[in-house]
N, CA, C and O atoms as a Maestro MAE file, in Angstrom:
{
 s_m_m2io_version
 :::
 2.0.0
}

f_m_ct {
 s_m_title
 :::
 protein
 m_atom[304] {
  # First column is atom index #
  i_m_mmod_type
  r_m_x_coord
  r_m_y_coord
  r_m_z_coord
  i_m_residue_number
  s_m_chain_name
  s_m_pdb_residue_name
  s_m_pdb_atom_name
  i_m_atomic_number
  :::
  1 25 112.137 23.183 111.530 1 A "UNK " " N  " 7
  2 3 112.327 24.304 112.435 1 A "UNK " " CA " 6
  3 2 111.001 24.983 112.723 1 A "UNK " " C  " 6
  4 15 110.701 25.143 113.907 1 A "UNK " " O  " 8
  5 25 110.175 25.399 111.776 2 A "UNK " " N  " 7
  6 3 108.738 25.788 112.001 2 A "UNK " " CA " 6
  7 2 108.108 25.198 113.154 2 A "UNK " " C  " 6
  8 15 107.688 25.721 114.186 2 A "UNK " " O  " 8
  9 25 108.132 23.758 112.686 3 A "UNK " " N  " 7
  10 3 107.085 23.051 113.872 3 A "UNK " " CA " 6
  11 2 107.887 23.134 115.310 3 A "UNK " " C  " 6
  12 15 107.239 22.961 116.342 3 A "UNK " " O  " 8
  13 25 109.371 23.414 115.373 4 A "UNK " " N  " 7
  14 3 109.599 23.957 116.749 4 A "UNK " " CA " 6
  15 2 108.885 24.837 117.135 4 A "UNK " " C  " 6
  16 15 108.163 24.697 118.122 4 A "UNK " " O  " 8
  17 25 108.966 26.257 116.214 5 A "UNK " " N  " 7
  18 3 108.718 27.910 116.596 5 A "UNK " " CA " 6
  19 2 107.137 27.776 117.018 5 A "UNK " " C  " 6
  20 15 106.651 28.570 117.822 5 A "UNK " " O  " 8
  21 25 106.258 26.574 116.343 6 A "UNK " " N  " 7
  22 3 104.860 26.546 116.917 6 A "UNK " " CA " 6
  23 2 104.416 26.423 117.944 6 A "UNK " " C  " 6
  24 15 103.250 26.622 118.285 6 A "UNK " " O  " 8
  25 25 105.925 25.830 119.011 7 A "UNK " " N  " 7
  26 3 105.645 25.721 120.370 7 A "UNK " " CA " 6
  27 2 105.174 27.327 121.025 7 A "UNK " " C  " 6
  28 15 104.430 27.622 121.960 7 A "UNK " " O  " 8
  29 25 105.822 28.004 120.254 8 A "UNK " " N  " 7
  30 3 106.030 29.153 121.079 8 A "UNK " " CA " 6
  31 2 104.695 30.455 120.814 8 A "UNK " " C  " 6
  32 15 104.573 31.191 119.835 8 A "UNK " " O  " 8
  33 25 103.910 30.393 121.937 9 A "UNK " " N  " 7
  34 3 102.858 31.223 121.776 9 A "UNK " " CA " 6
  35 2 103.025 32.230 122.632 9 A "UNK " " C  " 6
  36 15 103.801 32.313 123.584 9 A "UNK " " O  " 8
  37 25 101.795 33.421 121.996 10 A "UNK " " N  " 7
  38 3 101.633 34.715 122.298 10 A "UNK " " CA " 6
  39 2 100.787 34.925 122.199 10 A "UNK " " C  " 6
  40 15 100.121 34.707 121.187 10 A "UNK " " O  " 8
  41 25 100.230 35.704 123.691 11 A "UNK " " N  " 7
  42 3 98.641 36.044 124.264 11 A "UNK " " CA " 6
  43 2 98.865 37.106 125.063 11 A "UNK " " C  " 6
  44 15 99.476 36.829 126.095 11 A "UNK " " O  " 8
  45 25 98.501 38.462 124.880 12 A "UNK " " N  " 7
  46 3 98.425 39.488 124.966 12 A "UNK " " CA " 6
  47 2 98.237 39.505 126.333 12 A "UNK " " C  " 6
  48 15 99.156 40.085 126.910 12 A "UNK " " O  " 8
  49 25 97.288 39.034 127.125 13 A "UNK " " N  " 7
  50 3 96.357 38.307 128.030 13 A "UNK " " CA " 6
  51 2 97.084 37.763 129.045 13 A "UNK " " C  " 6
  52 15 96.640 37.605 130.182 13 A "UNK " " O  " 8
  53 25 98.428 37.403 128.608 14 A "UNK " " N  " 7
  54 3 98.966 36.409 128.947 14 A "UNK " " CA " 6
  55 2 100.569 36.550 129.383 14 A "UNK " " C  " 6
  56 15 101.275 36.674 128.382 14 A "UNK " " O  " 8
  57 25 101.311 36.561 130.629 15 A "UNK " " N  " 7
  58 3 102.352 37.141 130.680 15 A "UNK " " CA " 6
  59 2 103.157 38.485 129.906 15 A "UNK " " C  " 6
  60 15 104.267 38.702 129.421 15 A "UNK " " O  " 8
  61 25 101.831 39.247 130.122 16 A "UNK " " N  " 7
  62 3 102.553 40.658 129.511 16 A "UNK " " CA " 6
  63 2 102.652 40.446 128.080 16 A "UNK " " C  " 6
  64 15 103.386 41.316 127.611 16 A "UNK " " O  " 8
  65 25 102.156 39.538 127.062 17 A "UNK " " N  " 7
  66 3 102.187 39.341 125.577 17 A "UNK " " CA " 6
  67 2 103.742 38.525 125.507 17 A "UNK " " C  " 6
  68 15 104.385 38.700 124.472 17 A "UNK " " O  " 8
  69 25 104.038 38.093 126.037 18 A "UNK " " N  " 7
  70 3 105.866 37.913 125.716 18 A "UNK " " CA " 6
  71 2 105.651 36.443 125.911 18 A "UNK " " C  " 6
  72 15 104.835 35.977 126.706 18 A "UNK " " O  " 8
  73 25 106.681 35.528 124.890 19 A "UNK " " N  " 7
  74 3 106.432 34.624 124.284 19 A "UNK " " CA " 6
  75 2 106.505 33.554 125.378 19 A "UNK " " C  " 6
  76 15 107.412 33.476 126.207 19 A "UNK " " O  " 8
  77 25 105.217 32.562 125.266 20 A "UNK " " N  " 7
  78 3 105.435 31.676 126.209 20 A "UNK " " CA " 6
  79 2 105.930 30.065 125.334 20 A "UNK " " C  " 6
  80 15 106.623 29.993 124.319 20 A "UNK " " O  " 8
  81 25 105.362 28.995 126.055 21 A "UNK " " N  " 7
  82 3 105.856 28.013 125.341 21 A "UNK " " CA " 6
  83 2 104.080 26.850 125.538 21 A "UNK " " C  " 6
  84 15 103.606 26.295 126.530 21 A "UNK " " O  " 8
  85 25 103.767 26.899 124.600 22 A "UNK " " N  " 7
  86 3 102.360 26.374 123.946 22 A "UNK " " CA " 6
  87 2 101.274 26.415 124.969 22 A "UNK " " C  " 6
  88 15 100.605 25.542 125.523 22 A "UNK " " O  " 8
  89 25 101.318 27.668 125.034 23 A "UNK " " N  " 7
  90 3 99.831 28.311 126.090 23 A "UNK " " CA " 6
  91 2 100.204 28.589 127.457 23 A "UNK " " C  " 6
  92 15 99.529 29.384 128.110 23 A "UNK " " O  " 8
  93 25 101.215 28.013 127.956 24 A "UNK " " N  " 7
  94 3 101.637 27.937 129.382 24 A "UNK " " CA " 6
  95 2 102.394 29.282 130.008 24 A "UNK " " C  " 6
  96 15 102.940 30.224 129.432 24 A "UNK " " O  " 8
  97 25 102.214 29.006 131.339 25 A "UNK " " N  " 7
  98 3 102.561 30.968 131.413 25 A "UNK " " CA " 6
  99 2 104.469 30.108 132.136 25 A "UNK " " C  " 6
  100 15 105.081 30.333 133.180 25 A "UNK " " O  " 8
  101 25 104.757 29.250 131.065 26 A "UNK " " N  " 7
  102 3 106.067 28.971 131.037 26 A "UNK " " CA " 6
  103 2 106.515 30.173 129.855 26 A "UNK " " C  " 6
  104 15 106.057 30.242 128.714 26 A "UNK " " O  " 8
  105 25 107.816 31.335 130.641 27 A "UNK " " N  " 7
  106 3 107.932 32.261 129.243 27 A "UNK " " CA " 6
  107 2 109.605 31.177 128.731 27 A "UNK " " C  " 6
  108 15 110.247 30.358 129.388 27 A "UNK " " O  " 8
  109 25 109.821 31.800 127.043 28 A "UNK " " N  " 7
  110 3 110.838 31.661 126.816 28 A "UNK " " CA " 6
  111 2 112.248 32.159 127.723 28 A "UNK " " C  " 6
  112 15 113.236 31.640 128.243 28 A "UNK " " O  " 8
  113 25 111.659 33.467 127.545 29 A "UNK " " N  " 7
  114 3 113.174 33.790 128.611 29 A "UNK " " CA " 6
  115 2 113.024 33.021 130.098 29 A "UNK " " C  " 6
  116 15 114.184 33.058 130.507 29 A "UNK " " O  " 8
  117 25 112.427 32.517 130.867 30 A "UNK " " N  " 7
  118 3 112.679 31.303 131.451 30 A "UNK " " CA " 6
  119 2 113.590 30.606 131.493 30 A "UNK " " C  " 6
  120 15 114.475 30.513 132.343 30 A "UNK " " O  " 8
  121 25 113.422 30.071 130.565 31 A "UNK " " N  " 7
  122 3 114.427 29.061 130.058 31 A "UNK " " CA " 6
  123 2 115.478 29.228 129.405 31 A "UNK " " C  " 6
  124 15 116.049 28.177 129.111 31 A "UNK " " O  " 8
  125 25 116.022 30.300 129.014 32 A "UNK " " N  " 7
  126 3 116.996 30.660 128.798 32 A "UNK " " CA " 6
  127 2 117.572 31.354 129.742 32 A "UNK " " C  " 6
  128 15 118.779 31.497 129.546 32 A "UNK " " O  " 8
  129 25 117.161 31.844 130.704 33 A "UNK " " N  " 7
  130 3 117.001 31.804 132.375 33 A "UNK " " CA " 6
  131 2 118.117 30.853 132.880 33 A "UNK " " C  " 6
  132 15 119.251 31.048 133.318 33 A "UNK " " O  " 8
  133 25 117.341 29.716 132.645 34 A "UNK " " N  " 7
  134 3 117.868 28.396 133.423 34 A "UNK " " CA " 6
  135 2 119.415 27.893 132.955 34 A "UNK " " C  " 6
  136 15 120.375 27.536 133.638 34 A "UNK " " O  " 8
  137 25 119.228 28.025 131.418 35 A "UNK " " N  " 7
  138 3 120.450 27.778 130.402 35 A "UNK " " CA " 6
  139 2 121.499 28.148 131.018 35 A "UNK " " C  " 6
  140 15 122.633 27.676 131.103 35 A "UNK " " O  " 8
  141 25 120.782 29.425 131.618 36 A "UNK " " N  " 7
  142 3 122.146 30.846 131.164 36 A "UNK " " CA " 6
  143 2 123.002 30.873 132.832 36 A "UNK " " C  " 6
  144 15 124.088 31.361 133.148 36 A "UNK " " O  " 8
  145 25 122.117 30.236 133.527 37 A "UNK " " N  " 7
  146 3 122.453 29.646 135.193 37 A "UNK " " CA " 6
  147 2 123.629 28.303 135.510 37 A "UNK " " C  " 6
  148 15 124.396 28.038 136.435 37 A "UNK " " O  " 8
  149 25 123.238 27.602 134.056 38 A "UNK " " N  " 7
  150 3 123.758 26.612 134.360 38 A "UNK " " CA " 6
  151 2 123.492 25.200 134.370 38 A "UNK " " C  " 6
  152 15 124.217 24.217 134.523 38 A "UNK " " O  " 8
  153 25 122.206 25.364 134.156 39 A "UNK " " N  " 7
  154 3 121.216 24.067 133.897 39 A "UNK " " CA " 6
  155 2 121.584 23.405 133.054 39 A "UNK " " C  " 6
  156 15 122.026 23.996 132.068 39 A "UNK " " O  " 8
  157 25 121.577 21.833 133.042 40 A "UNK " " N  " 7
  158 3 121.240 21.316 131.949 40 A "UNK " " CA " 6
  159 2 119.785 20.893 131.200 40 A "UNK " " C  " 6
  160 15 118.945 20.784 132.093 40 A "UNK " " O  " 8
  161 25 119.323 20.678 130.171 41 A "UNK " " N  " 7
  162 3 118.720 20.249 130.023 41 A "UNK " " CA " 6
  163 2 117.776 19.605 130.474 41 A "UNK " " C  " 6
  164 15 116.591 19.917 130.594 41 A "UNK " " O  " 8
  165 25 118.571 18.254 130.848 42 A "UNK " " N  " 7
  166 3 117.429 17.181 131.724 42 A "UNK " " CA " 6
  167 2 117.320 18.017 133.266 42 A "UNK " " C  " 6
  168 15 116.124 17.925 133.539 42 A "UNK " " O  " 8
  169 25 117.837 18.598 134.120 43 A "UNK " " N  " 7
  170 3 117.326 19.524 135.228 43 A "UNK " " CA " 6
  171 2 116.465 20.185 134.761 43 A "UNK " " C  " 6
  172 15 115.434 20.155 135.434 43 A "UNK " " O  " 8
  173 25 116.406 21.055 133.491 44 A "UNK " " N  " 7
  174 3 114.976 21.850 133.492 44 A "UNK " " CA " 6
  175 2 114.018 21.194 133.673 44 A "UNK " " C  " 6
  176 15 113.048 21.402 134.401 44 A "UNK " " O  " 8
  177 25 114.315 20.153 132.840 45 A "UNK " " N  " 7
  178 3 112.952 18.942 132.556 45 A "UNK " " CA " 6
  179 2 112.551 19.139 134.132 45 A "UNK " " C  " 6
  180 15 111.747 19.924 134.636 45 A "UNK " " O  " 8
  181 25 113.377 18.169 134.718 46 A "UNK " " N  " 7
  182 3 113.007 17.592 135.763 46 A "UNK " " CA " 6
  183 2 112.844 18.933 137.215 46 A "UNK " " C  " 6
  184 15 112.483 18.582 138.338 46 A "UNK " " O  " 8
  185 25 113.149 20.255 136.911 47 A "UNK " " N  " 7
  186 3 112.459 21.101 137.549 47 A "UNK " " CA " 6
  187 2 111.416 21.587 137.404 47 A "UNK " " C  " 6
  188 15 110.939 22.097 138.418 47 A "UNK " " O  " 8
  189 25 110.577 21.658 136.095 48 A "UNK " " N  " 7
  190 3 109.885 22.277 135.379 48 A "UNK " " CA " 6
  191 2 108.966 20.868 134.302 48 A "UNK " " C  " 6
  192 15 109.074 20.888 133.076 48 A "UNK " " O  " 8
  193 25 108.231 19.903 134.942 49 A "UNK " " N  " 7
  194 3 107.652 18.680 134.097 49 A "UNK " " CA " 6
  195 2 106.796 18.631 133.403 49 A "UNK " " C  " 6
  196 15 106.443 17.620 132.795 49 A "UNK " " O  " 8
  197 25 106.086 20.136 133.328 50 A "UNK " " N  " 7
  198 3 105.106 20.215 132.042 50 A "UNK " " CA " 6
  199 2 105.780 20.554 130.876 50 A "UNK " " C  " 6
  200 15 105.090 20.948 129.936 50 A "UNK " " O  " 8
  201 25 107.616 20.447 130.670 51 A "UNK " " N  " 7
  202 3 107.920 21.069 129.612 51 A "UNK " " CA " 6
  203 2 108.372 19.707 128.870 51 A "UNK " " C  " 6
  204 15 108.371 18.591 129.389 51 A "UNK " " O  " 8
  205 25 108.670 19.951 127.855 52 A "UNK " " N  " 7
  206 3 109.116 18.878 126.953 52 A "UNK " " CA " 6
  207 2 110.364 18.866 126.346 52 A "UNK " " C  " 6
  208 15 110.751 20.024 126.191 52 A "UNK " " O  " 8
  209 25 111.391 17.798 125.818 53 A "UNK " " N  " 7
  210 3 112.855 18.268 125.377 53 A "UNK " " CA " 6
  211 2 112.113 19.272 124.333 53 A "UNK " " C  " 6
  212 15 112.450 20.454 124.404 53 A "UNK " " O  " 8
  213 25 110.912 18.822 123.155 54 A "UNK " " N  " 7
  214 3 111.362 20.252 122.424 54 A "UNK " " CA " 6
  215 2 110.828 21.356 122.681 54 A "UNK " " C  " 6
  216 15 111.226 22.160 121.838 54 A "UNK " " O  " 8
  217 25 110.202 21.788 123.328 55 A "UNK " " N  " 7
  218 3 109.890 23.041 123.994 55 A "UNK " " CA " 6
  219 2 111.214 23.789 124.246 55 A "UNK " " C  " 6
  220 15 111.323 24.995 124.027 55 A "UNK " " O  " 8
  221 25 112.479 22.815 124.842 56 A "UNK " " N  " 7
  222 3 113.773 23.615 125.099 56 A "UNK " " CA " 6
  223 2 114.339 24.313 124.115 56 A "UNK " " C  " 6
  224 15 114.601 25.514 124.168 56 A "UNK " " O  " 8
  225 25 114.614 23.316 122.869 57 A "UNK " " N  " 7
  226 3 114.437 23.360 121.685 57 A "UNK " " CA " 6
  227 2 114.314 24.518 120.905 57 A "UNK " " C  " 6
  228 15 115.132 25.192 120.279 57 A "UNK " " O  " 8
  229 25 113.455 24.572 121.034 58 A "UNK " " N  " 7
  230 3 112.161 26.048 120.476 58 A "UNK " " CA " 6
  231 2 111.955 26.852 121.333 58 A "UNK " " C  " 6
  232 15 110.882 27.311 120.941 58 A "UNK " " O  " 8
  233 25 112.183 27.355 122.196 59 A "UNK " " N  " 7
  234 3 113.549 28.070 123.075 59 A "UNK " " CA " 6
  235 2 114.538 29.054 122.663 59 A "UNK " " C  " 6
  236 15 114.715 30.251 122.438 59 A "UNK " " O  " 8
  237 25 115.166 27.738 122.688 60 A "UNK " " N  " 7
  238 3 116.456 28.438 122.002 60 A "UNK " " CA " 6
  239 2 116.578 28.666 120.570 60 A "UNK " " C  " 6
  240 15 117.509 29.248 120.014 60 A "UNK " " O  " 8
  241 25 115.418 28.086 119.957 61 A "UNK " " N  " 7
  242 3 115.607 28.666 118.271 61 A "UNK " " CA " 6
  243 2 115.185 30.043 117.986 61 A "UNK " " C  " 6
  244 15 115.675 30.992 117.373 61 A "UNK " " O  " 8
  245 25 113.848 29.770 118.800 62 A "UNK " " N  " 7
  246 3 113.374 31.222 118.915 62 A "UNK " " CA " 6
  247 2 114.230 32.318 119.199 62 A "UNK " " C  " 6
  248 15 114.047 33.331 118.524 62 A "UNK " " O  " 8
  249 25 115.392 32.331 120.313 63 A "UNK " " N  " 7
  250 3 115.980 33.312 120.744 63 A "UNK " " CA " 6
  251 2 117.124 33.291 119.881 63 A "UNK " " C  " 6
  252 15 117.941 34.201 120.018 63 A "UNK " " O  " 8
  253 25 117.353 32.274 118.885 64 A "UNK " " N  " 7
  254 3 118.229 32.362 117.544 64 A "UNK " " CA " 6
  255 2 117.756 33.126 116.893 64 A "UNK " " C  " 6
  256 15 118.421 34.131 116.639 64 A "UNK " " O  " 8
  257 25 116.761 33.028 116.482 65 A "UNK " " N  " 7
  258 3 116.145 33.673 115.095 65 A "UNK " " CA " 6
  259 2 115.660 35.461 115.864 65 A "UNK " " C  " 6
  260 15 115.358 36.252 114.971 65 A "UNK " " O  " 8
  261 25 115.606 35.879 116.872 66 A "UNK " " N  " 7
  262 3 115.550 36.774 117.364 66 A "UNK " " CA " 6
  263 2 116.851 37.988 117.546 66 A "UNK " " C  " 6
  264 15 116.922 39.217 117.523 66 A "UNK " " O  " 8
  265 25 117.581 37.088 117.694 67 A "UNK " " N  " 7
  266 3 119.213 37.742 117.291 67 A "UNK " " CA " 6
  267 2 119.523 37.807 115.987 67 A "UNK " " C  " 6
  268 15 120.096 38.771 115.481 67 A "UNK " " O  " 8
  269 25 119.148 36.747 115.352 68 A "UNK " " N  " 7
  270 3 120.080 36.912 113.772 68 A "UNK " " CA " 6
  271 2 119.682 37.600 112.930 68 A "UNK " " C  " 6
  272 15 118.987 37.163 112.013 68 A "UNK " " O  " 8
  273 25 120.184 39.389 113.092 69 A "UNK " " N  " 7
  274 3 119.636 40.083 111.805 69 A "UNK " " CA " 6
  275 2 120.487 41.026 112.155 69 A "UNK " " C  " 6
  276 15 120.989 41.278 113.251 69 A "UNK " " O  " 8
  277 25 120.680 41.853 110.440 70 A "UNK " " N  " 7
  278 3 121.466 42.233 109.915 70 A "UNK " " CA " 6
  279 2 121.340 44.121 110.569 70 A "UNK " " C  " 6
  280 15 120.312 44.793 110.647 70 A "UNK " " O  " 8
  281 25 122.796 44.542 110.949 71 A "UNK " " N  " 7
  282 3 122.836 45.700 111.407 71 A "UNK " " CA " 6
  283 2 123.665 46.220 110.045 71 A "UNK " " C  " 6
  284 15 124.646 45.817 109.420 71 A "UNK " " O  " 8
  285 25 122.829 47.215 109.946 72 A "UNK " " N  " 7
  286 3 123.159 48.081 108.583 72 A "UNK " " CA " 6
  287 2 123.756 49.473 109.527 72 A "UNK " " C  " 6
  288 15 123.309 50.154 110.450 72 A "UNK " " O  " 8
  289 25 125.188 49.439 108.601 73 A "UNK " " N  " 7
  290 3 125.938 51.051 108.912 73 A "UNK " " CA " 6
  291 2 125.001 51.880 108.857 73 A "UNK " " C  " 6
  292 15 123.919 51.580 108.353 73 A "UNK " " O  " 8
  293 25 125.358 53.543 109.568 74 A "UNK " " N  " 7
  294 3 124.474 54.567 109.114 74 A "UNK " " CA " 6
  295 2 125.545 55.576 108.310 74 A "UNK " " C  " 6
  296 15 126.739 55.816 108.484 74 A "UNK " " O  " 8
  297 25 124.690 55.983 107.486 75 A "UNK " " N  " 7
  298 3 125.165 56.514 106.020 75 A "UNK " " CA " 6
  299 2 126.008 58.020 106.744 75 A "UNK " " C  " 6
  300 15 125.403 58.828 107.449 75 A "UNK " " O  " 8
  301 25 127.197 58.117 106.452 76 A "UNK " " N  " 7
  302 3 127.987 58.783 106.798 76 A "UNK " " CA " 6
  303 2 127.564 60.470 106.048 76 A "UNK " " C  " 6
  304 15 128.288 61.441 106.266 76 A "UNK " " O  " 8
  :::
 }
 m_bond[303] {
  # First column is bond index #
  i_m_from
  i_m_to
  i_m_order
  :::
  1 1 2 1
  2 2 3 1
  3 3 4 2
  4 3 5 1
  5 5 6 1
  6 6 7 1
  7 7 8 2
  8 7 9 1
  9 9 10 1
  10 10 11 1
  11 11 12 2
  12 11 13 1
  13 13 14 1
  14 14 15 1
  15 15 16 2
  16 15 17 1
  17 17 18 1
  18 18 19 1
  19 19 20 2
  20 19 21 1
  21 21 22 1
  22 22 23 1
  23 23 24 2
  24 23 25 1
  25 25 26 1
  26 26 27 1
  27 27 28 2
  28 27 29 1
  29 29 30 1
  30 30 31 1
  31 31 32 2
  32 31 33 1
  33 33 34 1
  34 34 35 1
  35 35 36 2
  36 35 37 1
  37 37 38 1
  38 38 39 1
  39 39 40 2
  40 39 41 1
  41 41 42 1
  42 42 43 1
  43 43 44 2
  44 43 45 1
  45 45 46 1
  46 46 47 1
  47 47 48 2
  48 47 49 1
  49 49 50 1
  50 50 51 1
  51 51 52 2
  52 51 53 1
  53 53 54 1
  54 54 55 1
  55 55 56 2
  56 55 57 1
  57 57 58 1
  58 58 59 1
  59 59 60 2
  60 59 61 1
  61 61 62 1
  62 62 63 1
  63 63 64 2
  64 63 65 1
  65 65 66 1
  66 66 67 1
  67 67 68 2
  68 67 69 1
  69 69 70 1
  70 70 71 1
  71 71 72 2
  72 71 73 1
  73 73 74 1
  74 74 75 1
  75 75 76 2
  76 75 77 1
  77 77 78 1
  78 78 79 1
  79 79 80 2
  80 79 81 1
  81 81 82 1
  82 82 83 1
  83 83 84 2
  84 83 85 1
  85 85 86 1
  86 86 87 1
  87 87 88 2
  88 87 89 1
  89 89 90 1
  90 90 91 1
  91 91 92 2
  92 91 93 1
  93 93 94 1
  94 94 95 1
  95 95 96 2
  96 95 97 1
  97 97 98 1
  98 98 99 1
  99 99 100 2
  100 99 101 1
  101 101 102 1
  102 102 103 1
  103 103 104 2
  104 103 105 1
  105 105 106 1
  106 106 107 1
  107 107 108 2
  108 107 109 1
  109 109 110 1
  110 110 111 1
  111 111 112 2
  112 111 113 1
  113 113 114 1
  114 114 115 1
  115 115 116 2
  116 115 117 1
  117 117 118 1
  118 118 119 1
  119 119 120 2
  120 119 121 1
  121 121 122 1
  122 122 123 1
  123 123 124 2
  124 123 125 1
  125 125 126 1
  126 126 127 1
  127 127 128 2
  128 127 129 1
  129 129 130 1
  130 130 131 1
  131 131 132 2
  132 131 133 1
  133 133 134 1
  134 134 135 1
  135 135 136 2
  136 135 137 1
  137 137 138 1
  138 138 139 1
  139 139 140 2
  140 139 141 1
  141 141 142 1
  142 142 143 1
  143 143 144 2
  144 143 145 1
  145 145 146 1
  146 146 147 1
  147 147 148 2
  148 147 149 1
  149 149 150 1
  150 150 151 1
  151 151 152 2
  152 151 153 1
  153 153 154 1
  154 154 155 1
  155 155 156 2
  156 155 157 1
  157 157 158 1
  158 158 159 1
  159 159 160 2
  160 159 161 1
  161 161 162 1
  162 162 163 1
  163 163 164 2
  164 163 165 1
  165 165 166 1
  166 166 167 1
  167 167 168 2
  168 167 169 1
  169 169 170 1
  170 170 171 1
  171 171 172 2
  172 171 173 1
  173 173 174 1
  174 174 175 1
  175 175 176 2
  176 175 177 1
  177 177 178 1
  178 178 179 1
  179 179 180 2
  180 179 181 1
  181 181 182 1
  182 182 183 1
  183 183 184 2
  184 183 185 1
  185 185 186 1
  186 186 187 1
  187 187 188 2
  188 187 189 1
  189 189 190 1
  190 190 191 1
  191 191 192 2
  192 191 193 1
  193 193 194 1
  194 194 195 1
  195 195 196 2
  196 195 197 1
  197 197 198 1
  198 198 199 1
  199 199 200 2
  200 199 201 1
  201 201 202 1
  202 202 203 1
  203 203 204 2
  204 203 205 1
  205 205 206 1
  206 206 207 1
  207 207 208 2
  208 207 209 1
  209 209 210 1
  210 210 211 1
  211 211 212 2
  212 211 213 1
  213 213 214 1
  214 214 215 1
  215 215 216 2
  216 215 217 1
  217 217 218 1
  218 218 219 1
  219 219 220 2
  220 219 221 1
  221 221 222 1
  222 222 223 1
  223 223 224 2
  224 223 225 1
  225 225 226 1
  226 226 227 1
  227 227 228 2
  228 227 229 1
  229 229 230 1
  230 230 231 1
  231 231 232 2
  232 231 233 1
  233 233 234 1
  234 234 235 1
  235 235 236 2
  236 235 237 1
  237 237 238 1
  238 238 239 1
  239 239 240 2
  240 239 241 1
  241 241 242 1
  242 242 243 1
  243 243 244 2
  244 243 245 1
  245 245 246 1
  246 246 247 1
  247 247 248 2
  248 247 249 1
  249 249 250 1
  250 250 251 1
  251 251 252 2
  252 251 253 1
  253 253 254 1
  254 254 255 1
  255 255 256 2
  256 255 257 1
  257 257 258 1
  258 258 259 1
  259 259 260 2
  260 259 261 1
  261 261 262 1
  262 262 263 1
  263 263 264 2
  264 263 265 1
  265 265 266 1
  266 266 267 1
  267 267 268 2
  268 267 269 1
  269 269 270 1
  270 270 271 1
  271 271 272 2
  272 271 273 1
  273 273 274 1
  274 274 275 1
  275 275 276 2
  276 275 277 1
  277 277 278 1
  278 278 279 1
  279 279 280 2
  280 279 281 1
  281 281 282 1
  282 282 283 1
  283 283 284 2
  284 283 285 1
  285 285 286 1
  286 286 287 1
  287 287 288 2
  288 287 289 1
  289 289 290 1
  290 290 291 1
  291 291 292 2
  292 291 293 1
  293 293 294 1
  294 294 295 1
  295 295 296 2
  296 295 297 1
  297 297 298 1
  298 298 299 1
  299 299 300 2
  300 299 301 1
  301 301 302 1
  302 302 303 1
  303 303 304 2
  :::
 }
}
C-alpha cells in the first residue's frame, strides 16, 4: 500500500499544494472526479495517457485513508 501512496505528491508550488499524482499537475480529486461521473477505469486511462492503472489505484487509497478516522463523541 505505501508504494501506492508514493504515487501521490505534494508541491506547494504546485496546484494550490493539493495532492497530485507523481509530479503531474494530474490532482487526486480528478480522478475521483472521473470515478464519481461514471468512468471506468480503462476510459480514464484512455482519456488521460500519462496516467497509469496504479496511479488510479493510489487515488483511491489515498482518498481511503483520508476518510478513515475515528470521530470521537463530545463529552457531555
Amino acid at each position: 500500500m505505501s508504494a501506492l501512496l508514493d504515487r501521490i505528491t505534494f508541491n506547494p508550488n504546485q496546484c494550490g499544494g493539493r495532492p497530485c499524482i507523481r509530479g503531474m499537475r494530474i490532482r487526486v480529486i480528478d480522478i475521483l472526479d472521473l470515478f464519481a461521473s461514471g468512468l471506468s477505469a480503462e476510459e480514464i486511462l484512455n482519456e488521460m495517457p500519462d496516467l497509469e492503472k496504479e496511479d488510479l489505484a493510489a487515488a483511491l487509497s489515498f482518498a481511503a485513508k483520508k476518510l478513515d478516522h475515528p470521530i470521537l463523541p463530545l463529552a457531555a
